[in-house]
C-alpha positions as a Markdown table, in Angstrom:
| # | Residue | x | y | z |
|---|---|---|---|---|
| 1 | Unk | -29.6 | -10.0 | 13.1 |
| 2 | Unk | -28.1 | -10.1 | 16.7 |
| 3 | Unk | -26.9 | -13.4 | 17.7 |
| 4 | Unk | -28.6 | -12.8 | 21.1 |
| 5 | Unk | -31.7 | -12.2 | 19.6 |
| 6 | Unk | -33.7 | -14.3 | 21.5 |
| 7 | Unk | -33.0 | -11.2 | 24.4 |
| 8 | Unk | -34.0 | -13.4 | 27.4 |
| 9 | Unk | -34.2 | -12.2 | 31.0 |
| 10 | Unk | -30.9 | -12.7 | 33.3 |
| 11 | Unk | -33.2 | -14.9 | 35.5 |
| 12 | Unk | -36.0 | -17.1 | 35.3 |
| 13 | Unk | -36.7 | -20.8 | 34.8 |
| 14 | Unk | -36.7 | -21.4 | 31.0 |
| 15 | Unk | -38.2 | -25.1 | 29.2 |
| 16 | Unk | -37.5 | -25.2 | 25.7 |
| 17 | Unk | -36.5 | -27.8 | 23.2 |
| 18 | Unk | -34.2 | -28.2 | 20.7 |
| 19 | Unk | -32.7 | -30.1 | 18.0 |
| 20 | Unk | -29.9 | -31.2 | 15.5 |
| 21 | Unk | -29.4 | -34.2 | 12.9 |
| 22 | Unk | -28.2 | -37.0 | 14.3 |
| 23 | Unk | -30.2 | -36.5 | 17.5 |
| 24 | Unk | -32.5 | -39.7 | 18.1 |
| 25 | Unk | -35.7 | -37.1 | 19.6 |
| 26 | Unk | -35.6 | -33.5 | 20.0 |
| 27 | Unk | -33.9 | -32.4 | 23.4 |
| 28 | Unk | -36.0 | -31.2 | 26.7 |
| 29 | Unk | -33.7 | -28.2 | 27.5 |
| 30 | Unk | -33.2 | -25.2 | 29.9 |
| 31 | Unk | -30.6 | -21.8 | 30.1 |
| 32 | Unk | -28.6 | -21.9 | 33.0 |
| 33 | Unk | -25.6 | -19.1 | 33.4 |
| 34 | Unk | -26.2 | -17.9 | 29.5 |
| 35 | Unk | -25.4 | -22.1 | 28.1 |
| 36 | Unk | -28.8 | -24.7 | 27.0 |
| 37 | Unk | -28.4 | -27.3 | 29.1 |
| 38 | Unk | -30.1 | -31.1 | 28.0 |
| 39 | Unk | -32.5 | -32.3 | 31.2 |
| 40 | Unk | -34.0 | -35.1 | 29.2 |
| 41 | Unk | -34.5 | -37.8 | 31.4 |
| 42 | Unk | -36.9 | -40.9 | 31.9 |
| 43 | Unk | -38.9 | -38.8 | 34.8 |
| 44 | Unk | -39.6 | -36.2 | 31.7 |
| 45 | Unk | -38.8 | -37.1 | 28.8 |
| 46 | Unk | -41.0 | -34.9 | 27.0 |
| 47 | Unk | -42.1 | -30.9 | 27.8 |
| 48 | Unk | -45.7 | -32.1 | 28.3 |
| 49 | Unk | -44.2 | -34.1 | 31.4 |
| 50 | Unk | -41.9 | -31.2 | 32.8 |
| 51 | Unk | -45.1 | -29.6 | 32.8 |
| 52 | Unk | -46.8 | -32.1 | 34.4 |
| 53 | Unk | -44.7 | -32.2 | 37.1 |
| 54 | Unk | -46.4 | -30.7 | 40.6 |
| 55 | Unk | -44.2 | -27.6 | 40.7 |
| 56 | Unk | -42.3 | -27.8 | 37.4 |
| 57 | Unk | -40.3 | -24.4 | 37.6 |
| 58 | Unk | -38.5 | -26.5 | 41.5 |
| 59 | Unk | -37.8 | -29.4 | 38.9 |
| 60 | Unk | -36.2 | -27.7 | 36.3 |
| 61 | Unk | -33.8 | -26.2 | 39.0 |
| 62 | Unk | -33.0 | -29.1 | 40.3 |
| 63 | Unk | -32.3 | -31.7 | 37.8 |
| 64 | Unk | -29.1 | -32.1 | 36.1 |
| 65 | Unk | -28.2 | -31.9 | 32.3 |
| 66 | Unk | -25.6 | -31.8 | 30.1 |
| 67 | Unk | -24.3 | -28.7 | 28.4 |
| 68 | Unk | -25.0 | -28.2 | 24.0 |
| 69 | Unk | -23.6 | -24.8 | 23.9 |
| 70 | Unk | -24.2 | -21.4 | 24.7 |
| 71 | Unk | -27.4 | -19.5 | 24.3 |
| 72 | Unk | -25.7 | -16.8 | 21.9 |
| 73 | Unk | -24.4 | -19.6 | 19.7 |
| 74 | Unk | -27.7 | -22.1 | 19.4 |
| 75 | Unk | -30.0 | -19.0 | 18.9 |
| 76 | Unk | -27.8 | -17.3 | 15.9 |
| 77 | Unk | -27.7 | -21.0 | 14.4 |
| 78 | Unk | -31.3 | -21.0 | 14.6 |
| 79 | Unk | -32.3 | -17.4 | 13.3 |
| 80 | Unk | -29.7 | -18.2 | 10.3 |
| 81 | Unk | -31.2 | -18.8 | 6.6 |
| 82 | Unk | -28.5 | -20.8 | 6.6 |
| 83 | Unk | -29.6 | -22.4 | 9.6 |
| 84 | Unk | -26.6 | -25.9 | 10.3 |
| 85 | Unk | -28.8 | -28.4 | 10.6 |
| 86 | Unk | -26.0 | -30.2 | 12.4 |
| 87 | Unk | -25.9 | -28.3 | 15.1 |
| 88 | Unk | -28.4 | -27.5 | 18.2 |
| 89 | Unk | -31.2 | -25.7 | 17.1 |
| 90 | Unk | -34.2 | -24.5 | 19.0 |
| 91 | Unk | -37.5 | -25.4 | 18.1 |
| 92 | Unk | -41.0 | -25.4 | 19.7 |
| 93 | Unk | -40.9 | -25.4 | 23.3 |
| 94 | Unk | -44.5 | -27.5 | 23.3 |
| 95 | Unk | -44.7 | -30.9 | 22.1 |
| 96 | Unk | -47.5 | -33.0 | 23.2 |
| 97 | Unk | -49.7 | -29.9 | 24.8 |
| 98 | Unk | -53.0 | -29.3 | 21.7 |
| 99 | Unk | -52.6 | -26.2 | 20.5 |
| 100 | Unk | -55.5 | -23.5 | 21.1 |
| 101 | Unk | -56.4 | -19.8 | 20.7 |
| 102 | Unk | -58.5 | -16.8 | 22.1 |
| 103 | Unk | -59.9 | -15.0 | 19.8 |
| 104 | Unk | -61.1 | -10.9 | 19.8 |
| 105 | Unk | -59.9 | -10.6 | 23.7 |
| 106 | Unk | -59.6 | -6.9 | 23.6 |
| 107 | Unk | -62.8 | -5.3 | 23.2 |
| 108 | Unk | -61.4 | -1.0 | 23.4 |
| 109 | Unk | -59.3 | -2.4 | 20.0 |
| 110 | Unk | -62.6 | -4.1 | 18.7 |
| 111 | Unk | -65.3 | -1.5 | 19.1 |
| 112 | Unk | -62.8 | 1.2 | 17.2 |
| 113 | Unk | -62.8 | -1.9 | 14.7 |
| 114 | Unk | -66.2 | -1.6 | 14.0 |
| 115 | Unk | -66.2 | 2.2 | 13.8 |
| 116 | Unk | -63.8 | 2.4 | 10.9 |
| 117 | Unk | -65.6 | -0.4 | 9.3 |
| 118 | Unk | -69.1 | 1.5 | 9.4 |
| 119 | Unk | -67.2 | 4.8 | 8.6 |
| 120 | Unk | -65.5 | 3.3 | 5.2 |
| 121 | Unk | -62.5 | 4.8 | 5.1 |
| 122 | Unk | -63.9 | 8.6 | 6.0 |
| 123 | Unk | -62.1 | 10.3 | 9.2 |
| 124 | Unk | -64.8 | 12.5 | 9.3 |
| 125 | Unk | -67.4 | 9.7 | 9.5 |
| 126 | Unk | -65.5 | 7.8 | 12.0 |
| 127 | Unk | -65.4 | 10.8 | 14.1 |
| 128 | Unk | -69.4 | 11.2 | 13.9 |
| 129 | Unk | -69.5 | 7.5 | 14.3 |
| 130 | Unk | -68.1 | 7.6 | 17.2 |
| 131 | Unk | -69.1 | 10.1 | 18.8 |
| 132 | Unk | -72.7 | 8.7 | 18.6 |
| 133 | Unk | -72.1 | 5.4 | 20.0 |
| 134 | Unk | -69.7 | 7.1 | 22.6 |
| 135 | Unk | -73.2 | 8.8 | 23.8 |
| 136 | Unk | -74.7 | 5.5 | 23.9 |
| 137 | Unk | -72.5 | 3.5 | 25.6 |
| 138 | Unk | -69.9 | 5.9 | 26.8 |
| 139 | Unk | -66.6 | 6.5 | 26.1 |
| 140 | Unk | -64.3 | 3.7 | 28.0 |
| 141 | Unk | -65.2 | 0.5 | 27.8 |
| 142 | Unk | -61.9 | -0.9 | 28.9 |
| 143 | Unk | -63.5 | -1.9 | 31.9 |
| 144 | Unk | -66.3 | -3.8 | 30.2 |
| 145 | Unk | -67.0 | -7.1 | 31.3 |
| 146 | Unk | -67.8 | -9.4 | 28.4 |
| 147 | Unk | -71.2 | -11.0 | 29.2 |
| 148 | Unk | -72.0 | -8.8 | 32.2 |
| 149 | Unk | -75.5 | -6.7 | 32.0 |
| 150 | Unk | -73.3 | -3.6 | 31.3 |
| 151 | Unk | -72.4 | -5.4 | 28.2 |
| 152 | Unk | -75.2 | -6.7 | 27.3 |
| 153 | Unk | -76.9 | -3.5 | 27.2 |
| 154 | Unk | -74.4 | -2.2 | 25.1 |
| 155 | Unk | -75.1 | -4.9 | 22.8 |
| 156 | Unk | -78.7 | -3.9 | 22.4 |
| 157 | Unk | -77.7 | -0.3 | 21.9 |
| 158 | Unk | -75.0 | -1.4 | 19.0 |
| 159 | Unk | -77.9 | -3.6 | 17.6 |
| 160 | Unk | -80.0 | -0.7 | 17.1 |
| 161 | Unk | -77.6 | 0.8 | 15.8 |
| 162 | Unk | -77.1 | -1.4 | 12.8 |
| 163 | Unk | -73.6 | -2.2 | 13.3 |
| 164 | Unk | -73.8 | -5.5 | 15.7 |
| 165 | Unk | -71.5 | -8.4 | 13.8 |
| 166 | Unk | -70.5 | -11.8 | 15.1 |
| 167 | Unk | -66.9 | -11.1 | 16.3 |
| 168 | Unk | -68.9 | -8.1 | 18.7 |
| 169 | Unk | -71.0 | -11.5 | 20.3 |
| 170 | Unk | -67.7 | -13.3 | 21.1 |
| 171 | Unk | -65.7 | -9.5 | 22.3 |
| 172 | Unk | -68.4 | -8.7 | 24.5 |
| 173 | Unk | -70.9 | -11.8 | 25.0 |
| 174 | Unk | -71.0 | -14.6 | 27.2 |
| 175 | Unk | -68.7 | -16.9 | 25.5 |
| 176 | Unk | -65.4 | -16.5 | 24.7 |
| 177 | Unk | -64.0 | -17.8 | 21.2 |
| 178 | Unk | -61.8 | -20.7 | 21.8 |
| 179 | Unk | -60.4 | -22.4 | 18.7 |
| 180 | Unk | -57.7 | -25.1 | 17.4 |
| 181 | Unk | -54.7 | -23.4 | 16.3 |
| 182 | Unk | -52.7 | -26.3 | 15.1 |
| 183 | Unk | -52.7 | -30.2 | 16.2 |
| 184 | Unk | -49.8 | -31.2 | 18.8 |
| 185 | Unk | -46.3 | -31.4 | 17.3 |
| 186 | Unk | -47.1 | -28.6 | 14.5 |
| 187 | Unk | -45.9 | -25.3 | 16.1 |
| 188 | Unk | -43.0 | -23.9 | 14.7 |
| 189 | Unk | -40.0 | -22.4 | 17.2 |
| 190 | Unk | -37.8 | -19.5 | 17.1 |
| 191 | Unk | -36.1 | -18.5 | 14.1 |
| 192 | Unk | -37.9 | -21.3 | 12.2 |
| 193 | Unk | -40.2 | -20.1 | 8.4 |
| 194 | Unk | -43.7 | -19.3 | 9.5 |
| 195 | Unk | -46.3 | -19.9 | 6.6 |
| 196 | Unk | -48.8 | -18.0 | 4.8 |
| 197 | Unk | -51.8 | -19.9 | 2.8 |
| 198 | Unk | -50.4 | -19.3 | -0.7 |
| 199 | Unk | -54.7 | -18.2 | -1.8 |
| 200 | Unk | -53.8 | -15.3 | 0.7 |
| 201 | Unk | -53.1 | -11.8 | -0.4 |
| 202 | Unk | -53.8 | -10.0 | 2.8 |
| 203 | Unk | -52.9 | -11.3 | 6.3 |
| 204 | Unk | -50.7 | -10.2 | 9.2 |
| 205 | Unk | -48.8 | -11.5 | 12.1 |
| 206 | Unk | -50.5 | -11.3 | 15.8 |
| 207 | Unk | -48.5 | -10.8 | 18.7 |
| 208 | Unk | -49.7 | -12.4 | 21.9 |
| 209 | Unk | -48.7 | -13.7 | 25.0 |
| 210 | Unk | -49.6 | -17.8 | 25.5 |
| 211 | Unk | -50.3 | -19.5 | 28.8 |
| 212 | Unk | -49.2 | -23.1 | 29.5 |
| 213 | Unk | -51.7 | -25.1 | 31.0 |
| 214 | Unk | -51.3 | -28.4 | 32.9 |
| 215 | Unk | -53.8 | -31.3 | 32.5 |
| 216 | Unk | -55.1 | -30.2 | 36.2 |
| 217 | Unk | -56.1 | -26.7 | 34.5 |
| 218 | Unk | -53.6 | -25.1 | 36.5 |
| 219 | Unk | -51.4 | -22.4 | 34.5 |
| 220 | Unk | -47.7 | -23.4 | 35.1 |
| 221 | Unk | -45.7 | -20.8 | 33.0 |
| 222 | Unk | -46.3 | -18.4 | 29.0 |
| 223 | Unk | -44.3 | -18.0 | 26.1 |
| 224 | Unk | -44.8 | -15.6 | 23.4 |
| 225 | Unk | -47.1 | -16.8 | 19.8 |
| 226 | Unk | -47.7 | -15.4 | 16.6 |
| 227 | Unk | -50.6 | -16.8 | 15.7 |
| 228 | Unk | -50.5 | -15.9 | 11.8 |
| 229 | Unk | -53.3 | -14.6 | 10.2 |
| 230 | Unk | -55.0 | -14.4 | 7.3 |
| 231 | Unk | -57.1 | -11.5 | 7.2 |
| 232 | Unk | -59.1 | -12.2 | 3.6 |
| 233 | Unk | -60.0 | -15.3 | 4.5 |
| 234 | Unk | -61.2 | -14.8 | 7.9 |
| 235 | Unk | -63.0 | -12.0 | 6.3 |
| 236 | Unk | -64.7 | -13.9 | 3.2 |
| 237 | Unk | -66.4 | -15.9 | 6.3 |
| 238 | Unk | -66.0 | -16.8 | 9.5 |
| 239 | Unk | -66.7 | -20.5 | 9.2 |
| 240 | Unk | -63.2 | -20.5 | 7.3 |
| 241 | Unk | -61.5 | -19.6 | 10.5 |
| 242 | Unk | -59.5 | -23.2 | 10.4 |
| 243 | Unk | -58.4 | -22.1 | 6.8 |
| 244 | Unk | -57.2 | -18.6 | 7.7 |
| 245 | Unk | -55.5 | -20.2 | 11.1 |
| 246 | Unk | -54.4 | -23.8 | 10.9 |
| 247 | Unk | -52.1 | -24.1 | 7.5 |
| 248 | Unk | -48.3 | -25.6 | 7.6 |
| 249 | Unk | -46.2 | -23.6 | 10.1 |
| 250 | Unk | -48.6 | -21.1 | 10.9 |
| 251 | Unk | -48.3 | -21.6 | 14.8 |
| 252 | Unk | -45.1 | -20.0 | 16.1 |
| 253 | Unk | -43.9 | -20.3 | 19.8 |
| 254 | Unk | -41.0 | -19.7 | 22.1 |
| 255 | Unk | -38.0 | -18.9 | 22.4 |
| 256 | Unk | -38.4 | -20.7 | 25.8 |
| 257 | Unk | -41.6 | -21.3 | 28.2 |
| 258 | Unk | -41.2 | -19.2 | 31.1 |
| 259 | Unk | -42.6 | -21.3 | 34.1 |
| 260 | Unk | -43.8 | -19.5 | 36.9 |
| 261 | Unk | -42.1 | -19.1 | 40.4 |
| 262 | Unk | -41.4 | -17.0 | 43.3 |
| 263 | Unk | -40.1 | -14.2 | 40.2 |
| 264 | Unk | -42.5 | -14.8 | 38.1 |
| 265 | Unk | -46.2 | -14.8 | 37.9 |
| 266 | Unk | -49.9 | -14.3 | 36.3 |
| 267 | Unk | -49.7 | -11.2 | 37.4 |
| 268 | Unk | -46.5 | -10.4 | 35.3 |
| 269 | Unk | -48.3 | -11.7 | 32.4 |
| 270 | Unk | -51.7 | -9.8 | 33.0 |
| 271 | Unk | -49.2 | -6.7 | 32.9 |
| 272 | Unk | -46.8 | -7.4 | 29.8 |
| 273 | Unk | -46.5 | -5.5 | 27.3 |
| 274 | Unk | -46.0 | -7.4 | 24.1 |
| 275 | Unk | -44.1 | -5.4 | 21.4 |
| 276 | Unk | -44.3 | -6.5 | 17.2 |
| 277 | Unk | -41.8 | -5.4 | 14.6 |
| 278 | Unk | -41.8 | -6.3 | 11.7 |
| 279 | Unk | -38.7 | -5.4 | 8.9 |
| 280 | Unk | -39.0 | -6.1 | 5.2 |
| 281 | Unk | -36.7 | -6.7 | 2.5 |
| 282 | Unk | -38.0 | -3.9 | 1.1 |
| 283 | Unk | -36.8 | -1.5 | 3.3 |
| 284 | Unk | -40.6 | -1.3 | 5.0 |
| 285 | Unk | -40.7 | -1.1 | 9.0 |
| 286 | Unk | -43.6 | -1.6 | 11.0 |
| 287 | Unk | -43.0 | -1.5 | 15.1 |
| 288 | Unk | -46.2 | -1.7 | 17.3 |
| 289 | Unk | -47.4 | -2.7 | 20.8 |
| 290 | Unk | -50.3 | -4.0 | 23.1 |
| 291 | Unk | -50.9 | -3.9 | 26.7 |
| 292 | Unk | -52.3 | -7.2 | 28.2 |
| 293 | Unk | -53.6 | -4.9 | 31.0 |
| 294 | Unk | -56.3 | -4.5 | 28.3 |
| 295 | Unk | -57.2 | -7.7 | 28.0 |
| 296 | Unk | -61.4 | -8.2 | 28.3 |
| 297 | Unk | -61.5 | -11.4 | 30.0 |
| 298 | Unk | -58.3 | -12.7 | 32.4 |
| 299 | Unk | -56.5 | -15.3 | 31.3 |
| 300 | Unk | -58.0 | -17.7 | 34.2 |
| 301 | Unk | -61.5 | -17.4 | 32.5 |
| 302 | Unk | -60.1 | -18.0 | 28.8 |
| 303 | Unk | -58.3 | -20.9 | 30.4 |
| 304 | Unk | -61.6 | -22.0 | 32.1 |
| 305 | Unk | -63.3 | -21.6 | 29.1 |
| 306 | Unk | -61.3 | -24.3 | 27.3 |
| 307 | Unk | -60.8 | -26.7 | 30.0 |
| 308 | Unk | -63.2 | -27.7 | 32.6 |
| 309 | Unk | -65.9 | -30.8 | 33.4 |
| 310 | Unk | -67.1 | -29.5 | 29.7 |
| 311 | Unk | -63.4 | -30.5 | 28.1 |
| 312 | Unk | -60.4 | -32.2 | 29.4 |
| 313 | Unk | -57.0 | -32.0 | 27.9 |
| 314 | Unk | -55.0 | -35.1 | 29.3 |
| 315 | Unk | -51.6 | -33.8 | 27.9 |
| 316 | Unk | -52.3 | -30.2 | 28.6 |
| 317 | Unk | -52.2 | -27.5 | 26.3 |
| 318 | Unk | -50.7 | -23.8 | 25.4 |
| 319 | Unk | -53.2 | -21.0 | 25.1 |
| 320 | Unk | -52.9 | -18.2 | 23.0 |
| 321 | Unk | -54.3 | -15.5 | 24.6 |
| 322 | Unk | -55.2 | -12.6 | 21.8 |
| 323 | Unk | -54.2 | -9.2 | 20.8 |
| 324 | Unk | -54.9 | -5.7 | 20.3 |
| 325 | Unk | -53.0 | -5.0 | 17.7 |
| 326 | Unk | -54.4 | -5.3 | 13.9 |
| 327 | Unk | -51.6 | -3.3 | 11.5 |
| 328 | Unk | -52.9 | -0.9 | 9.1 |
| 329 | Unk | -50.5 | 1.2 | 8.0 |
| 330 | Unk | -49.9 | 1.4 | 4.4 |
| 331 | Unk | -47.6 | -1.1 | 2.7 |
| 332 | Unk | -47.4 | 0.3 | -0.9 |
| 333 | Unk | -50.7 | 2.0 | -2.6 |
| 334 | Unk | -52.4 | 4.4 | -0.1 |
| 335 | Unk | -55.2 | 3.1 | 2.0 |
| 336 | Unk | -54.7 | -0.7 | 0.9 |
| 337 | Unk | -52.9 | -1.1 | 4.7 |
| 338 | Unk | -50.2 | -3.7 | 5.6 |
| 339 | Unk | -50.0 | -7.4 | 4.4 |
| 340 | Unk | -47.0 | -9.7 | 4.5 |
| 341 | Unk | -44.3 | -10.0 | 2.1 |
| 342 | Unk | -42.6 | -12.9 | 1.7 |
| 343 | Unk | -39.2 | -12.8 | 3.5 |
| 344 | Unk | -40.3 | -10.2 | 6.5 |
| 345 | Unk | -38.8 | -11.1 | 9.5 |
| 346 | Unk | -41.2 | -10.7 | 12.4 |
| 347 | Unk | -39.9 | -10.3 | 16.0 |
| 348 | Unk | -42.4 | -10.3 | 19.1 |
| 349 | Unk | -41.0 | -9.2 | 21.9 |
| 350 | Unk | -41.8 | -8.6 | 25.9 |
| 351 | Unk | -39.5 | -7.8 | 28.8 |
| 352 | Unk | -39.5 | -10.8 | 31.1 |
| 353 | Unk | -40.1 | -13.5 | 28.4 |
| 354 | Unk | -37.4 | -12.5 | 25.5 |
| 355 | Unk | -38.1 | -12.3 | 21.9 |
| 356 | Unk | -39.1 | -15.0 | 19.0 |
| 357 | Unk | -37.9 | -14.2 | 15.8 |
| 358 | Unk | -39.6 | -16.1 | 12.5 |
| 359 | Unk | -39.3 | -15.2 | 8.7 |
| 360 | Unk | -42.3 | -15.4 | 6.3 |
| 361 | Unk | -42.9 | -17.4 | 3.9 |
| 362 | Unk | -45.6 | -19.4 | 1.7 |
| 363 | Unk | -47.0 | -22.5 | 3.9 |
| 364 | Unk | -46.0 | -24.7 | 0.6 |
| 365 | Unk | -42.8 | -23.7 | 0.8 |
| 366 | Unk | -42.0 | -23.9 | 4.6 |
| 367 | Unk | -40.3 | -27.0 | 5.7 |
| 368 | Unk | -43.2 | -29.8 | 5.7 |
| 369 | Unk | -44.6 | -31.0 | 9.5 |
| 370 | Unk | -43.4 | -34.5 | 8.9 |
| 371 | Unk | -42.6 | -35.6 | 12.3 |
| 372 | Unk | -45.9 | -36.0 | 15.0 |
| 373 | Unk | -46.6 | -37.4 | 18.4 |
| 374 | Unk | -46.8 | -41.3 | 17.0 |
| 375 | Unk | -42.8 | -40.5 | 15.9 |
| 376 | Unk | -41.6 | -39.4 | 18.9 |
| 377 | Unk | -42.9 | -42.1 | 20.9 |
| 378 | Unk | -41.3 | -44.5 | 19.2 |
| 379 | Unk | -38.2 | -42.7 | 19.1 |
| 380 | Unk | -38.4 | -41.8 | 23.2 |
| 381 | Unk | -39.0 | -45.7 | 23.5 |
| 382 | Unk | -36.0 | -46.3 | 21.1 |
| 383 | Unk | -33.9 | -44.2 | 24.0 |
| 384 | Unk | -35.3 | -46.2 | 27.0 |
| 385 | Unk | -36.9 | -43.2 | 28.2 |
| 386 | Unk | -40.4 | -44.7 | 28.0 |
């Protein structure tokens, strides 16, 4: 794997963290001129307080640090199996921040969802399928405002036709699904062993963009997810949703958290294009892509869904904000689709916020989350930097 694999823009304001043994916390870090430069200080000791700040992106630029290598360097130690331990590492950019998702965001993605379900398998159904409820409801529906009385009425009509479900409610209704991914300090970083339930025999990586969200609500910056899936699970029931979502290093983020400024913005988000690919030792490929263009609901009103005089978040929190892609091409037997194998290295990509990289393997046998918000505390006050 390229040892600049984390592929991050030439510019930008970048917040990360990393890591090495020895170290008495993980670092608060930034990329300036190609090197990971330390800015831990007392002011912010932590990435939930760089985010904090009033314009975090002006403080970043402006505060000094001390050099731990070059990004080329740091990021191969990280992606390597062998991975030096003694050495700078990334991890997580988010610390303190909960940890919380969007679920079934794109609704285009989601309709043809429910088409191939009713159709079982059959082109020829799915065509007739479709057609039909193309003549109900029309043919685009990217414009479709979830909860609007355009929506609503294509509701009814999918009602009547027998094929209305629970994830259709949340794509097109009112409310938008909000969940826990993982509790603060469990999120894995870039090049680090993302985990799979070891009950699970079908799952899948999702590529998605995640906001960062300030205490205040506002949006400060986004960094790229995978929030790892386990399809069988899910599917079994969707009160299992914490099982198929929240299992030992099943949250992955980075490489770095992009924080908006005068080069970078919602709007740059709300227009990424977020590419997956995922190589096996097997030989298998699978490359995909999603348009956040095609996102249902912006990301202001998923972020106002989760925060609001209905929820606070006093240390903020990161938002992943969904995807459109679900992989189905066959891995192995005809029509059984794709699932993980353990060992696939998974690489989510998008122009202005770089790459993370993870390999897969069982959540049992992923390094354990051992060290939480109550450690680093008392480590930061150990430092004098609290």
């Amino acid at each position: 794997m390229a040892t600049d694999a984390t592929r991050l823009p030439g510019e930008g304001i970048f917040l990360g963290r990393a890591m090495a043994d020895g170290w008495p916390h993980p670092a608060i870090v930034t990329v300036r001129d190609g090197v990971v430069v330390d800015i831990t200080s007392k002011t912010a000791p932590t990435s939930r307080d760089v985010c904090e700040k009033p314009d975090p992106a002006a403080y970043i630029a402006s505060v000094e640090g001390k050099p731990l290598g070059t990004l080329v360097d740091i990021a191969a130690n990280s992606l390597s199996a062998s991975r030096d331990t003694t050495r700078p590492y990334l991890v997580s950019p988010i610390d303190l921040q909960a940890v919380k998702a969007a679920g079934v965001t794109f609704v285009v993605s989601l309709l043809e969802r429910v088409i191939e379900e009713q159709a079982r398998g059959s082109a020829e159904k799915a065509e007739a399928i479709r057609a039909d409820i193309a003549s109900l409801i029309g043919h685009d529906l990217s414009k479709l405002k979830p909860g609007s009385d355009e929506a609503m009425a294509v509701k009814a009509k999918l009602i009547e036709r027998g094929v209305w479900s629970q994830y259709l409610e949340v794509g097109i209704g009112p409310d938008a699904e909000i969940f826990t991914k993982c509790q603060p300090m469990a999120s894995v970083g870039f090049g680090a062993d993302v985990g799979l339930h070891p009950i699970s025999t079908w799952n899948n990586p999702e590529p998605e963009v995640a906001v960062v969200v300030a205490s205040s609500g506002q949006i400060v910056g986004a960094t790229l997810g995978n929030d790892v899936n386990l399809r069988d699970v899910e599917g079994r029931s969707a009160l299992l949703l914490g099982k198929a979502k929240d299992n030992n290093a099943s949250a992955s983020l980075g490489p770095f958290i992009r924080l908006f400024d005068a080069g970078f913005s919602l709007s740059d988000v709300e227009s990424a294009v977020v590419s997956l690919k995922v190589e096996g030792q097997d030989g298998f490929v699978l490359d995909g892509a999603s348009s956040m263009s095609e996102i249902s609901r912006s990301p202001e009103e998923l972020v106002a869904s989760a925060i609001g005089s209905h929820h606070q978040y006093p240390e903020g929190f990161v938002l992943y904000l969904g995807t459109m892609f679900a992989p189905v091409k066959d891995r192995g037997e005809a029509g059984k689709g794709f699932t993980h194998q353990i060992g696939d290295v998974v690489t989510i990509s998008t122009e202005k916020l770089g790459a993370l990289v993870n390999r897969v393997r069982l959540s049992s046998d992923c390094a354990p989350w051992t060290y939480g918000a109550g450690q680093l505390m008392r480590d930061l006050a150990k430092a004098g930097l609290i």
